[in-house]
C-alpha positions as CSV (number, residue, x, y, z in Angstrom):
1,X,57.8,17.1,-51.9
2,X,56.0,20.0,-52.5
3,X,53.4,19.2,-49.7
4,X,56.3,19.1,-47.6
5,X,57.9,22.4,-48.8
6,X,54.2,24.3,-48.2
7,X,53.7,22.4,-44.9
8,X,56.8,23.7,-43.5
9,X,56.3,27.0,-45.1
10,X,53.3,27.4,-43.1
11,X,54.9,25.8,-39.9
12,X,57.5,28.5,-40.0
13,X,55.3,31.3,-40.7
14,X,52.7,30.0,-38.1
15,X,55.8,30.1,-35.5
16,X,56.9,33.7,-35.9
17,X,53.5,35.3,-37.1
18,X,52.9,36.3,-33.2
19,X,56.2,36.9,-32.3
20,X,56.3,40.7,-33.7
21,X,53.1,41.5,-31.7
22,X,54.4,39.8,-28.8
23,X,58.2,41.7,-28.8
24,X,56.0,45.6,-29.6
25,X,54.1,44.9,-26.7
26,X,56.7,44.3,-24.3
27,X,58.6,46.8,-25.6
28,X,56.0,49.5,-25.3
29,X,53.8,48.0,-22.9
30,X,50.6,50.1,-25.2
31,X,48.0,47.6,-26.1
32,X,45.9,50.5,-28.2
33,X,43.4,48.2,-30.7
34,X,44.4,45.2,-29.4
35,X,41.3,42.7,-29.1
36,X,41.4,41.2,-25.8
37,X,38.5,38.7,-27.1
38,X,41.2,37.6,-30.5
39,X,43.5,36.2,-27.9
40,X,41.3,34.5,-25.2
41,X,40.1,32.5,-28.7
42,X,43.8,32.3,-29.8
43,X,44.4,30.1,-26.5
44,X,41.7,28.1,-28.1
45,X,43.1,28.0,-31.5
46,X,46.3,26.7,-31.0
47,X,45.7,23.9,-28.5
48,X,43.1,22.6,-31.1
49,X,45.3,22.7,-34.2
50,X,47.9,21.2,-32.2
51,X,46.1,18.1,-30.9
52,X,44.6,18.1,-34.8
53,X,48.2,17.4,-35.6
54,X,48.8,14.9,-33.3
55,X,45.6,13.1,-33.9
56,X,46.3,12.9,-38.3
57,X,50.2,11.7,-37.1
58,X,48.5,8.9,-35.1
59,X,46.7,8.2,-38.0
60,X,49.7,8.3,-40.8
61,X,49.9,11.4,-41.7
62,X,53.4,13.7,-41.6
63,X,51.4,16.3,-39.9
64,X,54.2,17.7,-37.4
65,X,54.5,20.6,-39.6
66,X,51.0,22.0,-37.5
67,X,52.3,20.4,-34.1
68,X,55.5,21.8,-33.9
69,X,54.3,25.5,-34.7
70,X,50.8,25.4,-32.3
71,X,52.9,24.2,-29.7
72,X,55.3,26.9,-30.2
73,X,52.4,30.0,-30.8
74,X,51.1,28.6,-27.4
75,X,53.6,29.9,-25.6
76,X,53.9,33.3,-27.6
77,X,49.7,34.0,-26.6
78,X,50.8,32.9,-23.7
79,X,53.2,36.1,-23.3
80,X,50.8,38.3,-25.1
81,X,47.7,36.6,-22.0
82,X,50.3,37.8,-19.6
83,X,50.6,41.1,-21.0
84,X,47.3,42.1,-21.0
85,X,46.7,41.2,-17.4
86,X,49.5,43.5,-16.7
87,X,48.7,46.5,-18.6
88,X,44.7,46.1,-18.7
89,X,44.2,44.7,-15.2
90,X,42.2,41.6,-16.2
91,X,42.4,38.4,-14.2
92,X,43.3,35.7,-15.6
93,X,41.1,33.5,-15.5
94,X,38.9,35.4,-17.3
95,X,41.5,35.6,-20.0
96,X,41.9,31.8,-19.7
97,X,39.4,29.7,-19.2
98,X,36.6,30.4,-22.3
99,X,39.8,29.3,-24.6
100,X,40.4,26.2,-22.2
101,X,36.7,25.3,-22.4
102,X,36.1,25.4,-26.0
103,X,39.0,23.5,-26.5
104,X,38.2,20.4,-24.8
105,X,35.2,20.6,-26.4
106,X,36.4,20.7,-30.0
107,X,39.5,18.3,-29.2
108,X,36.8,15.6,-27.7
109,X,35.0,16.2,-31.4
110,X,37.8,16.0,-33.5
111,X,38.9,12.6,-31.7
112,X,35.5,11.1,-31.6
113,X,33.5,12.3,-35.0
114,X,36.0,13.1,-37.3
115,X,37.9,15.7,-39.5
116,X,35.1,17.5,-41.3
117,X,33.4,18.4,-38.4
118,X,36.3,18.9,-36.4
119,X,36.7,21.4,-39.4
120,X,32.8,23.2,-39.3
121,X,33.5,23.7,-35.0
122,X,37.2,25.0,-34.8
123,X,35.7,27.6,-37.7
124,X,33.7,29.4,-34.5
125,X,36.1,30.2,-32.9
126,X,38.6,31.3,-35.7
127,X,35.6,33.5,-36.8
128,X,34.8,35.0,-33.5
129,X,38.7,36.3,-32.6
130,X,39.4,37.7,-35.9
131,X,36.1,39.1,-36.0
132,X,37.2,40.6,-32.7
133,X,39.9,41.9,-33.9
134,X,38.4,43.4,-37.1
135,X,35.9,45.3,-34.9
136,X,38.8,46.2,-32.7
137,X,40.5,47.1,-36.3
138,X,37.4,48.9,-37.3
139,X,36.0,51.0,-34.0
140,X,39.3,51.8,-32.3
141,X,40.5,55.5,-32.1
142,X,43.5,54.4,-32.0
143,X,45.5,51.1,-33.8
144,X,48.7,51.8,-32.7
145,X,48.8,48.8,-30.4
146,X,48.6,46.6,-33.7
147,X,52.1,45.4,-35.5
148,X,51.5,44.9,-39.1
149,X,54.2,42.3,-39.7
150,X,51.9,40.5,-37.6
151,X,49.0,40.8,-39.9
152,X,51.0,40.5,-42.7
153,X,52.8,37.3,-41.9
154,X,48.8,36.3,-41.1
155,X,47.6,36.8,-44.2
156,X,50.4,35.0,-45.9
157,X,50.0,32.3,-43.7
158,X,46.5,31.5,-43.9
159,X,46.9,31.2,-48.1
160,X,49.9,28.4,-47.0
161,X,47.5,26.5,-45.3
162,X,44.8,27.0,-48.0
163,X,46.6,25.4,-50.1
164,X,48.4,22.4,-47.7
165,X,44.7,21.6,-46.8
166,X,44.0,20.7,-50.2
167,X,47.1,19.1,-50.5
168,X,46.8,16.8,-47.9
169,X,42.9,16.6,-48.5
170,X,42.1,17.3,-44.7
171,X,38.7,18.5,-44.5
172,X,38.9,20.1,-41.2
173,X,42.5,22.5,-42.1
174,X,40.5,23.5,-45.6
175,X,37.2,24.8,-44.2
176,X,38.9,26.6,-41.2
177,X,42.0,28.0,-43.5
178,X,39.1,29.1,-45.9
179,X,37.1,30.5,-43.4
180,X,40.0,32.3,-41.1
181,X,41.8,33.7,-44.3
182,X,38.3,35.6,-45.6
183,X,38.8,37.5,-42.1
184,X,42.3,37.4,-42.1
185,X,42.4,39.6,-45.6
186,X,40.1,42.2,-44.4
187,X,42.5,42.7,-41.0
188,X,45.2,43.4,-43.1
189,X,43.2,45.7,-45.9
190,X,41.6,47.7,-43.4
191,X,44.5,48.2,-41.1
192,X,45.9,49.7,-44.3
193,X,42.9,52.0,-44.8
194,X,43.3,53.3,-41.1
195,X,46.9,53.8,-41.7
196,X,45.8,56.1,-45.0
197,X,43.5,58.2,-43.3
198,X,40.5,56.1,-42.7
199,X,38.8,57.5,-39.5
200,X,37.4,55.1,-36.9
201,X,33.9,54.0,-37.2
202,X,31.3,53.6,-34.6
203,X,34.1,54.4,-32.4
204,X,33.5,54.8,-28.8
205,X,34.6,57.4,-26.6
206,X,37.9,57.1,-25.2
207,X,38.1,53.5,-25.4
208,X,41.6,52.4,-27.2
209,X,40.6,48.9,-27.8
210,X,37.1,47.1,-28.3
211,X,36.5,43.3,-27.0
């Protein structure tokens, strides 16, 4: 019961985490400190997690909790890929295909080898987009582009599936929750350093965003 409680917990939350991004970006159309390398990965991201979900409910597990909400945050990068080619210019393709790629790669691994490593690859990419976005965090003159319900709701989310992992004793959701949430924490605690006066660092000239 209470696996199912925190798996739904963290299916709801992964379902509306994006959704404030998504709705001040097409309300303001201003895309200041957004990392356009954080959400060619996030195309990556959520078609892995939700093929992992379908793969451990073909093997017995009640895993829909991480189907239902991948499936769903799919669409909302979707909006936010769209976005971005509007008010940046950049084709898609370029946008598209490095998620598409890795993920057939990691979805052929997780199929064929197993969980755990499943686990160590889909950490690359998870490190590499919120890395982007903590340099974006870090460098940008301006972060105004950034919702933090957004980063909130990530943060929380990321300690849901912390502890679900364990839960369920799924090797691949607790090395990537592990790994994501160290990143994950320092998003949110430096975005509220920039918001309390923290200048940029190693900011370049008249760039709003970085990646």
């Amino acid at each position: 019961m209470v696996t199912l409680v925190i798996g739904w917990t963290g299916a709801v939350l992964s379902t509306v985490l994006g959704v404030p991004q998504m709705v001040k970006l097409w309300r303001t159309r201003d895309t200041a400190g957004l990392s356009v390398f954080f959400w060619q990965l996030k195309v990556c991201i959520d078609i892995i997690w939700f093929s992992h979900g379908l793969i451990l409910c073909l093997q017995g597990s009640n895993a829909w909790n991480m189907v239902v909400p991948n499936g769903l945050s799919a669409i909302v990068t979707g909006t936010v890929i769209v976005l971005l080619h509007q008010t940046r210019g950049i084709g898609y393709f370029r946008l598209l295909a490095p998620g598409l790629a890795m993920a057939a790669a990691f979805v052929a691994a997780d199929f064929f080898v197993g969980s755990f490593v499943f686990g160590l690859l889909s950490s690359i990419p998870s490190v590499l987009a919120n890395g982007g976005q903590s340099i974006s965090l870090v460098r940008s003159r301006s972060i105004s582009g950034v919702a933090p319900f957004f980063l909130l709701a990530y943060t929380v989310n990321q300690i849901v599936w912390v502890a679900w992992g364990h839960l369920m004793n799924d090797a691949g959701t607790i090395i990537t929750s592990w790994v994501t949430g160290v990143l994950v924490w320092f998003n949110m605690l430096w975005w509220l350093l920039r918001r309390a006066g923290v200048p940029a660092l190693f900011a370049k000239a008249g760039a709003d965003g970085v990646g």
